[in-house]
PDBQT receptor file of N, H, CA, C and O in Angstrom, charges set to zero:
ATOM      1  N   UNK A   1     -10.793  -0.852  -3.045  1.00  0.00    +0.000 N 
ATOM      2  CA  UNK A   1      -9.482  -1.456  -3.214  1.00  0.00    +0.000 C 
ATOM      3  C   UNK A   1      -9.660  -2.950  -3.389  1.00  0.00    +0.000 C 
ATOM      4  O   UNK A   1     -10.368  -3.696  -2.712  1.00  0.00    +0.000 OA
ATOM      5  N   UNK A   2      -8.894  -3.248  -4.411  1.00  0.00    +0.000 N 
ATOM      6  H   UNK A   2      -8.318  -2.643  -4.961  1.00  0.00    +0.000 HD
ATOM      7  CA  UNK A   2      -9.425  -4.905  -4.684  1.00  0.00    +0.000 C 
ATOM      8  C   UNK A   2      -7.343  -5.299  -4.453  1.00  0.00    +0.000 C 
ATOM      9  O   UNK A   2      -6.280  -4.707  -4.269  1.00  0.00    +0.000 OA
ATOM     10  N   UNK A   3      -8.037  -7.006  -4.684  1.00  0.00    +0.000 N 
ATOM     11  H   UNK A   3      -8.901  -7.487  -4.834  1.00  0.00    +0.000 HD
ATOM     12  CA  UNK A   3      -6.364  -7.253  -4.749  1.00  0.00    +0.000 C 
ATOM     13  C   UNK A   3      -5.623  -6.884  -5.931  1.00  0.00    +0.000 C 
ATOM     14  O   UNK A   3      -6.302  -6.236  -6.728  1.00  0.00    +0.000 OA
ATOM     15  N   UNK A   4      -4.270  -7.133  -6.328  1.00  0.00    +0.000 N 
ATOM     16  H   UNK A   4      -3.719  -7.660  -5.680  1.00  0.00    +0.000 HD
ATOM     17  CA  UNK A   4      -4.024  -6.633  -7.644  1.00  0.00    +0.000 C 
ATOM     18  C   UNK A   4      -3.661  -8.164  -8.409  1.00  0.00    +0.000 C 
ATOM     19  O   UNK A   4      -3.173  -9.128  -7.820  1.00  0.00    +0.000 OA
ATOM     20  N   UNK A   5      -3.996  -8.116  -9.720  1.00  0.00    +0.000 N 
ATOM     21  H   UNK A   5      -4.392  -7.333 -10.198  1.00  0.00    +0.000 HD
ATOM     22  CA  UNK A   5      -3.922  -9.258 -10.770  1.00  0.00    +0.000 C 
ATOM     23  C   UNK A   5      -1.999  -9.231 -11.102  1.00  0.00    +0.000 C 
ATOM     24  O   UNK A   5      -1.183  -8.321 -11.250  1.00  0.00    +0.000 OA
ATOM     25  N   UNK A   6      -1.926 -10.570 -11.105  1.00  0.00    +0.000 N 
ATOM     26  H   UNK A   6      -2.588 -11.309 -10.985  1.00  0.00    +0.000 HD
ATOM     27  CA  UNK A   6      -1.135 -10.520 -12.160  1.00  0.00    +0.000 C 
ATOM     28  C   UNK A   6      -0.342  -9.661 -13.112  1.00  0.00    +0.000 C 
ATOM     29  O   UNK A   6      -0.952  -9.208 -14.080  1.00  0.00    +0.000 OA
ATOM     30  N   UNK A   7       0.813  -9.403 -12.981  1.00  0.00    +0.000 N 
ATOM     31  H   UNK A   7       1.309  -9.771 -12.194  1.00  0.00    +0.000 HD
ATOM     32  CA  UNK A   7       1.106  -8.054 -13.821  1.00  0.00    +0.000 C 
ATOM     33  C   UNK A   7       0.279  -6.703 -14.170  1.00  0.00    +0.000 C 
ATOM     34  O   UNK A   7       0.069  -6.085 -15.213  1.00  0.00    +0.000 OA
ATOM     35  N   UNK A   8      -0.169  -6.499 -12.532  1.00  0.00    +0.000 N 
ATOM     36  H   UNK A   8       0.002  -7.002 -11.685  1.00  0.00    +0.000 HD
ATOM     37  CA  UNK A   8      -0.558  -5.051 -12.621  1.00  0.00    +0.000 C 
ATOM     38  C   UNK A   8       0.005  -3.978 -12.459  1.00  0.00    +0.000 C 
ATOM     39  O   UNK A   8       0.736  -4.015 -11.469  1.00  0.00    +0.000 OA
ATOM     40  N   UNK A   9       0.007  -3.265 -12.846  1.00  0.00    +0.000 N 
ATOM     41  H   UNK A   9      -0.587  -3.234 -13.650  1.00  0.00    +0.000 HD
ATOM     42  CA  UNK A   9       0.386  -2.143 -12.262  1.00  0.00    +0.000 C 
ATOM     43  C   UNK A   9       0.386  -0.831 -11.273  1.00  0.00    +0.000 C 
ATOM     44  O   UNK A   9      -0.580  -0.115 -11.008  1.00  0.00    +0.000 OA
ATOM     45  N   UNK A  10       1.196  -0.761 -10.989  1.00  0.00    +0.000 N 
ATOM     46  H   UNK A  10       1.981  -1.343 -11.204  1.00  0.00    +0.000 HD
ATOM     47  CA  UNK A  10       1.263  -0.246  -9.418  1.00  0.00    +0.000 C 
ATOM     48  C   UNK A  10       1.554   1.068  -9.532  1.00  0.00    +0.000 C 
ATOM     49  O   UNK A  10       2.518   1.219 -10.283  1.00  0.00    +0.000 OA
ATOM     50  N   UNK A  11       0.892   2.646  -8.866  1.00  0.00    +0.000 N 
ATOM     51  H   UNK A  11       0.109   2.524  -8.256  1.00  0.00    +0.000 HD
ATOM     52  CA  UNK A  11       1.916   3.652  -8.911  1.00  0.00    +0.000 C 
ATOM     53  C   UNK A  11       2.221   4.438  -7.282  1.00  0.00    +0.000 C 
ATOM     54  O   UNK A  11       1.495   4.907  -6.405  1.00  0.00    +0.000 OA
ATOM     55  N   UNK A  12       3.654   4.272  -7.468  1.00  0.00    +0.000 N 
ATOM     56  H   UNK A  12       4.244   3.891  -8.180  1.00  0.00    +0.000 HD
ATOM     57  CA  UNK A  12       4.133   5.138  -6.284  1.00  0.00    +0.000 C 
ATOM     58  C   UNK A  12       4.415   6.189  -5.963  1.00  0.00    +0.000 C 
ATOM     59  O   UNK A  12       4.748   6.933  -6.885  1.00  0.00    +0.000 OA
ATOM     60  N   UNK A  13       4.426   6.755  -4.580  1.00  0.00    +0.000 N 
ATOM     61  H   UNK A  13       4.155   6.151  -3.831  1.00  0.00    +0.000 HD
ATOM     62  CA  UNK A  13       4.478   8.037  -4.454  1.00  0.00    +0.000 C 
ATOM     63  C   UNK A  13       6.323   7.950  -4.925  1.00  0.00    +0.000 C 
ATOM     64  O   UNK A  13       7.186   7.073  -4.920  1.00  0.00    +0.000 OA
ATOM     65  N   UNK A  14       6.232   9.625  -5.351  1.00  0.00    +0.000 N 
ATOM     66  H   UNK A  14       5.531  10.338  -5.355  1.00  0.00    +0.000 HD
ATOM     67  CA  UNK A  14       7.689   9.979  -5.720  1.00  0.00    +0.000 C 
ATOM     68  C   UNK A  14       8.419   9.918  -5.058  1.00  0.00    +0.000 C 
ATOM     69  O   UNK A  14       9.499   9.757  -5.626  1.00  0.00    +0.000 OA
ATOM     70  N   UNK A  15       8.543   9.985  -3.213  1.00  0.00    +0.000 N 
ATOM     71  H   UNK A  15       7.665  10.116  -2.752  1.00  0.00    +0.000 HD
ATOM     72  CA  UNK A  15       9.570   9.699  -2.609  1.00  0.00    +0.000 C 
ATOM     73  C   UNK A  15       9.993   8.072  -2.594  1.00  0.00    +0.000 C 
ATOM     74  O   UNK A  15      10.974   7.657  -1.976  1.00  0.00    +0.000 OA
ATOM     75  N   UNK A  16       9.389   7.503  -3.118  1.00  0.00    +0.000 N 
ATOM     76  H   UNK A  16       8.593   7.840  -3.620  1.00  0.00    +0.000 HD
ATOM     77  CA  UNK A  16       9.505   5.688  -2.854  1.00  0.00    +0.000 C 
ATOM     78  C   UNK A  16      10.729   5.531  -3.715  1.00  0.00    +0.000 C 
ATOM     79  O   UNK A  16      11.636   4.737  -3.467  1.00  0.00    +0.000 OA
ATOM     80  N   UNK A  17      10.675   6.599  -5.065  1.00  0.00    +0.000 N 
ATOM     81  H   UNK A  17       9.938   7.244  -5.267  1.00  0.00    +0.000 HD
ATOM     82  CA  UNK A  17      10.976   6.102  -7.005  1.00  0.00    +0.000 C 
ATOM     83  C   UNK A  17      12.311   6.374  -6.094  1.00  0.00    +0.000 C 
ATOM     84  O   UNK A  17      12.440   7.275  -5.266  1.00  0.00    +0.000 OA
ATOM     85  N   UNK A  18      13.216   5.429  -6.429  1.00  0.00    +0.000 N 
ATOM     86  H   UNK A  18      13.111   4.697  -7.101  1.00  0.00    +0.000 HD
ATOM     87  CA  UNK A  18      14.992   5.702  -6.430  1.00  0.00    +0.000 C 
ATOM     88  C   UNK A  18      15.392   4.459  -7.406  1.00  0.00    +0.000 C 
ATOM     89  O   UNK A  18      15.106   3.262  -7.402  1.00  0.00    +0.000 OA
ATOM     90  N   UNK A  19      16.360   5.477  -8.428  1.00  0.00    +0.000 N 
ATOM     91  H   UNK A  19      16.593   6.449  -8.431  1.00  0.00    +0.000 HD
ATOM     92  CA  UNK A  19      17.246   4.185  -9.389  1.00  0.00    +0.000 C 
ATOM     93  C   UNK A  19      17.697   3.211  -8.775  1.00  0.00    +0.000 C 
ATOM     94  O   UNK A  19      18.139   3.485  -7.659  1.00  0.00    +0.000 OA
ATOM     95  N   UNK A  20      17.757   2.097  -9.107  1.00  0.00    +0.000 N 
ATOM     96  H   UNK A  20      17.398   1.874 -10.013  1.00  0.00    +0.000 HD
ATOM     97  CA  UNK A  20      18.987   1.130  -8.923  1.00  0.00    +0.000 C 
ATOM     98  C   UNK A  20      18.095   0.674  -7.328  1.00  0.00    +0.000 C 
ATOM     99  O   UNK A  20      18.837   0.053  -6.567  1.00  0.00    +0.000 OA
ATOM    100  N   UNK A  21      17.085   0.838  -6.943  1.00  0.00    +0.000 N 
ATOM    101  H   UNK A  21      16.482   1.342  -7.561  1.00  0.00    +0.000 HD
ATOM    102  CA  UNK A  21      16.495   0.122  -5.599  1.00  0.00    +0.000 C 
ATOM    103  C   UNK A  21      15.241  -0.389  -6.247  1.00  0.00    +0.000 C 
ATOM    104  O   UNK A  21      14.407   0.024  -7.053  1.00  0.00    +0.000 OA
ATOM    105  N   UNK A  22      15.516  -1.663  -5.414  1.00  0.00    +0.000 N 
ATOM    106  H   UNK A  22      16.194  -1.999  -4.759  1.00  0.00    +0.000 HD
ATOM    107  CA  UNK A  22      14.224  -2.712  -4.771  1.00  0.00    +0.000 C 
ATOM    108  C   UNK A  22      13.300  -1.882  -3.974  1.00  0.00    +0.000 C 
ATOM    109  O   UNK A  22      13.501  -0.996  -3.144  1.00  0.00    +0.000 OA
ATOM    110  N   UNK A  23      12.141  -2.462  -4.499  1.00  0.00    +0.000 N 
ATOM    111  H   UNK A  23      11.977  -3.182  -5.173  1.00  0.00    +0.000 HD
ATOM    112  CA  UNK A  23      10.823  -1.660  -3.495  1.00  0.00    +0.000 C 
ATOM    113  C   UNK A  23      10.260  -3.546  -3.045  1.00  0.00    +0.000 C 
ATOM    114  O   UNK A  23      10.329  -4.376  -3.952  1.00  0.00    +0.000 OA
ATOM    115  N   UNK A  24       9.846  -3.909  -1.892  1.00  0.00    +0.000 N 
ATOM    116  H   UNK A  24       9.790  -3.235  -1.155  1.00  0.00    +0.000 HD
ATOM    117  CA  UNK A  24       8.898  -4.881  -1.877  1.00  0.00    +0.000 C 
ATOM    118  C   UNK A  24       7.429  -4.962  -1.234  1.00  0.00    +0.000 C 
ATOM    119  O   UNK A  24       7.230  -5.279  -0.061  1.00  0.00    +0.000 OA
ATOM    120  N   UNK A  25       6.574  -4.682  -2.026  1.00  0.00    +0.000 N 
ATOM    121  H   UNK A  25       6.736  -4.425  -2.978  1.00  0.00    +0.000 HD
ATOM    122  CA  UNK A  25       5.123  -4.375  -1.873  1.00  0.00    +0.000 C 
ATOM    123  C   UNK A  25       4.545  -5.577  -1.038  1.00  0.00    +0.000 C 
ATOM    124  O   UNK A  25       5.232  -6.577  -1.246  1.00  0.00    +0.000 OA
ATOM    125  N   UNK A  26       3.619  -5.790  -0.255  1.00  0.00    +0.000 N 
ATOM    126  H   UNK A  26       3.061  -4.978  -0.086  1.00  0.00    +0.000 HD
ATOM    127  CA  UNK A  26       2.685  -6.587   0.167  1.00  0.00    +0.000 C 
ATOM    128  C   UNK A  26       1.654  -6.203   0.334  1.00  0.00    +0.000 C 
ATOM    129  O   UNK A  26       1.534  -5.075   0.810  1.00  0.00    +0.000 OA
ATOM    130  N   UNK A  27       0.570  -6.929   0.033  1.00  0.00    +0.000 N 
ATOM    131  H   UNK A  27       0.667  -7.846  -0.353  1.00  0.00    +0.000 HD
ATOM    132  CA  UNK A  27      -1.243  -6.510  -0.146  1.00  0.00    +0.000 C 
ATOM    133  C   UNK A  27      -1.816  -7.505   0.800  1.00  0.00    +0.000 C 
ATOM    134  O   UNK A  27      -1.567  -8.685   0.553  1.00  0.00    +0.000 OA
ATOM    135  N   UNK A  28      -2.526  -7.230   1.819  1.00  0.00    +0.000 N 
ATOM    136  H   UNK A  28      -2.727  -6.272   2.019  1.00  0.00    +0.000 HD
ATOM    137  CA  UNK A  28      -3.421  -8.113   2.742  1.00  0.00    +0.000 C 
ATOM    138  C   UNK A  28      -4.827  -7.484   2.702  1.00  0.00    +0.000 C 
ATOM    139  O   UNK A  28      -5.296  -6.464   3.207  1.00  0.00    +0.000 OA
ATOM    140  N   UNK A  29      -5.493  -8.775   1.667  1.00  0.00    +0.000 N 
ATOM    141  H   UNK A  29      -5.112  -9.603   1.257  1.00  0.00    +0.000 HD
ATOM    142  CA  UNK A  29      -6.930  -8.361   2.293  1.00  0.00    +0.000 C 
ATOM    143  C   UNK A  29      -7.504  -9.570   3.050  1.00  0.00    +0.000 C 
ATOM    144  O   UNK A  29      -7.147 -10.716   2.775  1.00  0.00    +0.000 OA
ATOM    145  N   UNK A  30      -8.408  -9.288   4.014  1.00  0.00    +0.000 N 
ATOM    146  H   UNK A  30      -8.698  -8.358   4.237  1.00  0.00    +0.000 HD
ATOM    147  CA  UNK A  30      -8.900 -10.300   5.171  1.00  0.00    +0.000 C 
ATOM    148  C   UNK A  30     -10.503 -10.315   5.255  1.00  0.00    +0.000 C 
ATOM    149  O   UNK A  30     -10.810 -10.615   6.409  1.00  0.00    +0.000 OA
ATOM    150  N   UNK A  31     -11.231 -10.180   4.744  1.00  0.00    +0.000 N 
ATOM    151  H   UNK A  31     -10.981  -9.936   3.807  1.00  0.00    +0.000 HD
ATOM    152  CA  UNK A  31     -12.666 -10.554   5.652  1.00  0.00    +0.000 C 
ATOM    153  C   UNK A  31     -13.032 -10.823   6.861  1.00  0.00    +0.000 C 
ATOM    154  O   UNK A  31     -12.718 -11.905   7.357  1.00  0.00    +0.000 OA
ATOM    155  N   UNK A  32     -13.668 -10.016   7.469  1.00  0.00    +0.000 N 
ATOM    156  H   UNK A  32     -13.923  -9.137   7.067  1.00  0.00    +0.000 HD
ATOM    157  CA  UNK A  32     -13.705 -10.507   9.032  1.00  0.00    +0.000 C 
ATOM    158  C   UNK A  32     -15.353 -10.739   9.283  1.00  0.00    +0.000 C 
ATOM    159  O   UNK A  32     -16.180 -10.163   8.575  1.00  0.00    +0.000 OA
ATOM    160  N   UNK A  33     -15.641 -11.427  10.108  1.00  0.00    +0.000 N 
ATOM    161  H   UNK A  33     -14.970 -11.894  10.683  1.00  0.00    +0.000 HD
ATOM    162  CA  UNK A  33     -17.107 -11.603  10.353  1.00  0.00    +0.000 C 
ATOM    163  C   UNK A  33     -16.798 -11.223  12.289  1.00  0.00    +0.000 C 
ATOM    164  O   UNK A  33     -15.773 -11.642  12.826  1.00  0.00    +0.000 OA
ATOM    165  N   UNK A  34     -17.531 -10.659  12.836  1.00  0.00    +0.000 N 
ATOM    166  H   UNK A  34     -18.364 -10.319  12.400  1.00  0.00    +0.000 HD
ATOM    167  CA  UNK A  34     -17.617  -9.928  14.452  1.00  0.00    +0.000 C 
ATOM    168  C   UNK A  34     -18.096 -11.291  14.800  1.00  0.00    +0.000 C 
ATOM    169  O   UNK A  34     -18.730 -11.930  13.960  1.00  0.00    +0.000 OA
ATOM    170  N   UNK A  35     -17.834 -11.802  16.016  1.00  0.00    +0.000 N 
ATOM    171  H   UNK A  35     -17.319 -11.283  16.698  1.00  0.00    +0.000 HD
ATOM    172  CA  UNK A  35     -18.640 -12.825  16.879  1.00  0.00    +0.000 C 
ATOM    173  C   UNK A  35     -20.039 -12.227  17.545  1.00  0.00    +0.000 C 
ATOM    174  O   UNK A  35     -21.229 -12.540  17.585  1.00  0.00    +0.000 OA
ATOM    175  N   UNK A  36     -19.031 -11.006  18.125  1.00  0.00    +0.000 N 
ATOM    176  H   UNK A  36     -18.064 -10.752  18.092  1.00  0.00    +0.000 HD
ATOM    177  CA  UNK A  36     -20.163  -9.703  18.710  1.00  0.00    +0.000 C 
ATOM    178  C   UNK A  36     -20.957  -8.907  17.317  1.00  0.00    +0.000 C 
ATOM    179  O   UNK A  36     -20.520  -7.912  16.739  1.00  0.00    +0.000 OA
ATOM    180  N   UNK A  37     -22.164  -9.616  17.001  1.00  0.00    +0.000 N 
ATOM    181  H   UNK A  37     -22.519 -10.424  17.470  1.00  0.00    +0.000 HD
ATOM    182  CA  UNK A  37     -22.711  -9.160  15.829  1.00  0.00    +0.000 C 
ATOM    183  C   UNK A  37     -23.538  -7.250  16.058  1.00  0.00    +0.000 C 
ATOM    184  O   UNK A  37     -23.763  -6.246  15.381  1.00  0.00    +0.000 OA
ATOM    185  N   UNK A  38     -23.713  -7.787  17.545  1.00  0.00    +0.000 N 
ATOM    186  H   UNK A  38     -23.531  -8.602  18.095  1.00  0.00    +0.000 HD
ATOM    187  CA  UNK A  38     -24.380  -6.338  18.225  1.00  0.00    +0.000 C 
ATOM    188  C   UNK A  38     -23.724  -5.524  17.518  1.00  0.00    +0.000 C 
ATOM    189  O   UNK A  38     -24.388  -4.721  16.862  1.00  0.00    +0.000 OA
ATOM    190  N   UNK A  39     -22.500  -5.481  17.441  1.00  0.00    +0.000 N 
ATOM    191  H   UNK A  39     -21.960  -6.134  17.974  1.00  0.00    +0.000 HD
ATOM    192  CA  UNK A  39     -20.809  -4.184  17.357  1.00  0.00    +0.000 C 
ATOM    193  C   UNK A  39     -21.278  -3.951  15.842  1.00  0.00    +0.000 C 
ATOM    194  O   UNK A  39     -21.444  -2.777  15.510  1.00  0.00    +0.000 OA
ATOM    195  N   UNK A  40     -21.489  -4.866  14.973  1.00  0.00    +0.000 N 
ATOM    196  H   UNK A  40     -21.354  -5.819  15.243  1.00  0.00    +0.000 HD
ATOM    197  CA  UNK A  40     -21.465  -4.222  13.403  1.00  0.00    +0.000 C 
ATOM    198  C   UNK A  40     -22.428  -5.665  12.998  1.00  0.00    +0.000 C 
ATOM    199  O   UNK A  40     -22.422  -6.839  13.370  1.00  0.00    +0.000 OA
ATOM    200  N   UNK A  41     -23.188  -4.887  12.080  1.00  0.00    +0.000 N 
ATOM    201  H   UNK A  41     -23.193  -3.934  11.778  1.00  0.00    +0.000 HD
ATOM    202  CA  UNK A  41     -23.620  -6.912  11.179  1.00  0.00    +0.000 C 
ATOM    203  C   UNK A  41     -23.022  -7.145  10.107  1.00  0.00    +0.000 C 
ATOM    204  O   UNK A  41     -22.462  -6.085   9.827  1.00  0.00    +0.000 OA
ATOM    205  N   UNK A  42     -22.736  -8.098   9.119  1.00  0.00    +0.000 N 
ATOM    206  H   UNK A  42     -23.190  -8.959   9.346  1.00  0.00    +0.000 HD
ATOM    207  CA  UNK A  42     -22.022  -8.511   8.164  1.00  0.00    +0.000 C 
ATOM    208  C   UNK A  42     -20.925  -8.536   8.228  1.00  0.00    +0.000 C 
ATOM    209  O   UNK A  42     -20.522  -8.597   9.389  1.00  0.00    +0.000 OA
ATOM    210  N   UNK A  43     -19.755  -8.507   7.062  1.00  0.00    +0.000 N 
ATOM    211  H   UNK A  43     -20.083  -8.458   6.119  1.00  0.00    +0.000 HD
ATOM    212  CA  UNK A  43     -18.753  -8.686   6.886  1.00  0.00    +0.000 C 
ATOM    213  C   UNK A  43     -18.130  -7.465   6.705  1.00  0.00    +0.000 C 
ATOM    214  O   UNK A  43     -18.632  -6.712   5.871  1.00  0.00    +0.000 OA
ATOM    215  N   UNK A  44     -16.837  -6.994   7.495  1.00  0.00    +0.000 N 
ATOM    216  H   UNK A  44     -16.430  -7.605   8.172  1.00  0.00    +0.000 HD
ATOM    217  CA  UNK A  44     -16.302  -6.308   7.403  1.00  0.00    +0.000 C 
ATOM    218  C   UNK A  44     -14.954  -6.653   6.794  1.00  0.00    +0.000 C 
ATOM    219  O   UNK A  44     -14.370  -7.601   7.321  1.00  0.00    +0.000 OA
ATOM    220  N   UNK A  45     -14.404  -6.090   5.850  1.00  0.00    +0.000 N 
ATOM    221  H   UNK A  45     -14.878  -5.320   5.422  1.00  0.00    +0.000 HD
ATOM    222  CA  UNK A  45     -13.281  -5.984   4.989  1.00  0.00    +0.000 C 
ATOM    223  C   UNK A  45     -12.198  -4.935   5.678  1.00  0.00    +0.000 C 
ATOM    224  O   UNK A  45     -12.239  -3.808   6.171  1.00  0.00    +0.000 OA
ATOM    225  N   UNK A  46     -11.265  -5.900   5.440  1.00  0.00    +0.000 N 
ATOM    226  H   UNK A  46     -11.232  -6.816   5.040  1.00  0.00    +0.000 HD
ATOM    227  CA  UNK A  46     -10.016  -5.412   5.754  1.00  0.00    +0.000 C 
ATOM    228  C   UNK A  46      -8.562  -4.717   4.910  1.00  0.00    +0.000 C 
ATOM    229  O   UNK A  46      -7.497  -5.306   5.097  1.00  0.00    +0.000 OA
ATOM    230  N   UNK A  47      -8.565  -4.353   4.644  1.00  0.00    +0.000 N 
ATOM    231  H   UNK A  47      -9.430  -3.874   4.492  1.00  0.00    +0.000 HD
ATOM    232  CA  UNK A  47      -7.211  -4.378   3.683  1.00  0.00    +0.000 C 
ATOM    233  C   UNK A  47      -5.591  -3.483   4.363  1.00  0.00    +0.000 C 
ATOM    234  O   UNK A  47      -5.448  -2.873   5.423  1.00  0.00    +0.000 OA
ATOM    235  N   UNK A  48      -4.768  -3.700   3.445  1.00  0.00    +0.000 N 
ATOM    236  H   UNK A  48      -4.884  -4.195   2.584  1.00  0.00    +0.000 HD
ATOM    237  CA  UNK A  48      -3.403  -2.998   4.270  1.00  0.00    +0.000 C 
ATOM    238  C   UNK A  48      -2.166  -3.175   2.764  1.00  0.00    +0.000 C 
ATOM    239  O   UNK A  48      -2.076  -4.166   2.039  1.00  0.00    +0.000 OA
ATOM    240  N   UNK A  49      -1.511  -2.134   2.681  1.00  0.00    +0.000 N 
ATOM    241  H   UNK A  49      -1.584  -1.329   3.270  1.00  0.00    +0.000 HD
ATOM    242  CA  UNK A  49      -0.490  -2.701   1.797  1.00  0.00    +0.000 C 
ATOM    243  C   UNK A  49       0.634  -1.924   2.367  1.00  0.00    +0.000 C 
ATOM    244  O   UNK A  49       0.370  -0.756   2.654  1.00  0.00    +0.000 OA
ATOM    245  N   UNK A  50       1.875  -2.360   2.594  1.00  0.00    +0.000 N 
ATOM    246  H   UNK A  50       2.090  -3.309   2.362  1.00  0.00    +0.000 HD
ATOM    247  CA  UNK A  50       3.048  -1.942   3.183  1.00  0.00    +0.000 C 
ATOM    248  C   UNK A  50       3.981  -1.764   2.114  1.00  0.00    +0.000 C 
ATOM    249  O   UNK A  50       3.814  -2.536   1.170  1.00  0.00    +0.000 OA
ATOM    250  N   UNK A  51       4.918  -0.948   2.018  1.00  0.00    +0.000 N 
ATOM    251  H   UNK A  51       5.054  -0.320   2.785  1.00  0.00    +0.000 HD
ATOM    252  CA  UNK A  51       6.387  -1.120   1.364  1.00  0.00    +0.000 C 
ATOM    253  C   UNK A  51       7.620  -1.590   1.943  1.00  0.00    +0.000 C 
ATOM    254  O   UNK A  51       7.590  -1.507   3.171  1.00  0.00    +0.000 OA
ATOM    255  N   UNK A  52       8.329  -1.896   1.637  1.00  0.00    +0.000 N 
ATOM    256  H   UNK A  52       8.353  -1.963   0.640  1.00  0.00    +0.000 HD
ATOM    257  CA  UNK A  52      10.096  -2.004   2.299  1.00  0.00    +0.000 C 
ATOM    258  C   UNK A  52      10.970  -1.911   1.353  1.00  0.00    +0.000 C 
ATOM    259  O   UNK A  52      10.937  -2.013   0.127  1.00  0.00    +0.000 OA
ATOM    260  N   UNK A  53      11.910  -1.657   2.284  1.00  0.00    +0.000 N 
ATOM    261  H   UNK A  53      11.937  -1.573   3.280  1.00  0.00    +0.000 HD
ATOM    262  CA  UNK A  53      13.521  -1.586   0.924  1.00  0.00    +0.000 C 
ATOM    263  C   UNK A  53      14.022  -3.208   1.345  1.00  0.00    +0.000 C 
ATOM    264  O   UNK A  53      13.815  -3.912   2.334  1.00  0.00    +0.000 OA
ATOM    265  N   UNK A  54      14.735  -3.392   0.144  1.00  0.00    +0.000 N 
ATOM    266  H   UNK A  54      14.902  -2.821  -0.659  1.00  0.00    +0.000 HD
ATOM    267  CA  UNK A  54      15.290  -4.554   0.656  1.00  0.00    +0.000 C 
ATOM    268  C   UNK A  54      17.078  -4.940   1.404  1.00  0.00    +0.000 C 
ATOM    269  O   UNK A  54      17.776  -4.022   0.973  1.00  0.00    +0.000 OA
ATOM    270  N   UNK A  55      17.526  -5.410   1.844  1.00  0.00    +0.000 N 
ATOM    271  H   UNK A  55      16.959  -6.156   2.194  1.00  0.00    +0.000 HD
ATOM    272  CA  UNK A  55      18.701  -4.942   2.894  1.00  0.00    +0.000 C 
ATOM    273  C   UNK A  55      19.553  -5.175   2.394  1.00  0.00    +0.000 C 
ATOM    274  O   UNK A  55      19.515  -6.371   2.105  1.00  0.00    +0.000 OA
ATOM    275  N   UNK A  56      20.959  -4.441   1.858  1.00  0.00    +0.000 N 
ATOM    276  H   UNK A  56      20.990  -3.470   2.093  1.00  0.00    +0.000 HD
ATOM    277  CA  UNK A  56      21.872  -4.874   1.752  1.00  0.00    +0.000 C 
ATOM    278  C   UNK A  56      22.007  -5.728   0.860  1.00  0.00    +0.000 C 
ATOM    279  O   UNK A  56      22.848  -6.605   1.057  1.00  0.00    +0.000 OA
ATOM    280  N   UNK A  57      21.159  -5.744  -0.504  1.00  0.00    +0.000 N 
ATOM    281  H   UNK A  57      20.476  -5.031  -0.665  1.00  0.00    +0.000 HD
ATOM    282  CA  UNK A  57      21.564  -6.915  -1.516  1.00  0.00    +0.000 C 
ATOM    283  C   UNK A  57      21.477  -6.312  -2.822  1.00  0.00    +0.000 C 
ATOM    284  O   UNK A  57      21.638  -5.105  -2.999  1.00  0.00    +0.000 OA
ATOM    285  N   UNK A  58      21.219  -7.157  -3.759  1.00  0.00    +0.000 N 
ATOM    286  H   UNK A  58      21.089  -8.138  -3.615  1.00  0.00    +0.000 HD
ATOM    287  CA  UNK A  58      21.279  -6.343  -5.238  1.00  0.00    +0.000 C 
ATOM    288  C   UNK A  58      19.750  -6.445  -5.311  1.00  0.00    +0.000 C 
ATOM    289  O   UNK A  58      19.003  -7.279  -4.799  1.00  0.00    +0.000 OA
ATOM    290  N   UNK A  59      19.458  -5.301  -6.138  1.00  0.00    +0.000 N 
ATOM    291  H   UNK A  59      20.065  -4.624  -6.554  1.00  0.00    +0.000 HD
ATOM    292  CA  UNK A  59      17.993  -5.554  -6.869  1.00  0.00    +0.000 C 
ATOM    293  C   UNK A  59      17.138  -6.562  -6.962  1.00  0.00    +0.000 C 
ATOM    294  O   UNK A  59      17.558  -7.399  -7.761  1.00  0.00    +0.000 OA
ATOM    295  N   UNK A  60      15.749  -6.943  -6.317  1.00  0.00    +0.000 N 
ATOM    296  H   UNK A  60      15.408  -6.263  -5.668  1.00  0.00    +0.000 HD
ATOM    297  CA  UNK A  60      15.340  -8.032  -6.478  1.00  0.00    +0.000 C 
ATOM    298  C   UNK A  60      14.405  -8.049  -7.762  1.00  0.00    +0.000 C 
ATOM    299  O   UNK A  60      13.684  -7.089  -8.033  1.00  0.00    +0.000 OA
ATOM    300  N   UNK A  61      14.459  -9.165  -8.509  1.00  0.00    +0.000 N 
ATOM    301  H   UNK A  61      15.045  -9.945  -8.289  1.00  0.00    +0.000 HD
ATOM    302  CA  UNK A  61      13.447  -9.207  -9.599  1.00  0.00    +0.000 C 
ATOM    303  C   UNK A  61      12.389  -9.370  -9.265  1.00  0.00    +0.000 C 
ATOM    304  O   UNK A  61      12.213  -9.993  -8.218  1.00  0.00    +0.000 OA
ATOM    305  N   UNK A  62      11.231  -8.865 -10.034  1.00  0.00    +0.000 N 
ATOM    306  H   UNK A  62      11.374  -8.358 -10.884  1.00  0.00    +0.000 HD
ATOM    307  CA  UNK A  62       9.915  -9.060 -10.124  1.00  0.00    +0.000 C 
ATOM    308  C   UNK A  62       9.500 -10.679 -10.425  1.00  0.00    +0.000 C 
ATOM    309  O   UNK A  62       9.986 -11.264 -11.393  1.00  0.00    +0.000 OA
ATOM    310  N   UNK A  63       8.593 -11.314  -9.537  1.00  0.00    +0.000 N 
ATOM    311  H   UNK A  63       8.198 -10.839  -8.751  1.00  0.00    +0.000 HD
ATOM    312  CA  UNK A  63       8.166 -12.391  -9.965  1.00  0.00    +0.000 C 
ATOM    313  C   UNK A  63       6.517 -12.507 -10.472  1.00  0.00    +0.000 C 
ATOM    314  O   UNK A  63       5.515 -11.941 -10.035  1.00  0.00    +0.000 OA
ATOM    315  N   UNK A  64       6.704 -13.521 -11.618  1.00  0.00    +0.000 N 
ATOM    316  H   UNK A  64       7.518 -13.981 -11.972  1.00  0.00    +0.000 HD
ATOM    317  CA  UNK A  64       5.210 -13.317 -12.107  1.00  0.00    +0.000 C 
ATOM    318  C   UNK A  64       4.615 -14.525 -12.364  1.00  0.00    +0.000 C 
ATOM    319  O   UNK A  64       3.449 -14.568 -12.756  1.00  0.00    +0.000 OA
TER     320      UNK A  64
């Protein structure tokens, strides 16, 4: 999983797809290095991507 570029494209599961709704995606990737090197050596990678609806407003546009 890498980050995503610039006008990439994204696909969602079918329960997400609803007309006329905002989806708002976020992507976190982190690098972590252990202090406790014993526990793991190198760099461990992190990643996470969440969805939400957005509340009570109109459609938000895509920004690029």
């Amino acid at each position: 999983l890498s980050p995503l570029n610039k006008n990439s494209t994204v696909s969602l599961p079918s329960a997400m797809m609803q007309n006329g709704s905002s989806l708002i995606m976020a992507e976190t990737v982190y690098r972590y290095n252990s202090v406790l090197g014993f526990l793991f050596s190198g760099t461990m990678r992190m990643t996470s991507t969440s969805y939400r609806r957005s509340r009570l407003v109109d459609p938000i546009p895509r920004v690029s």
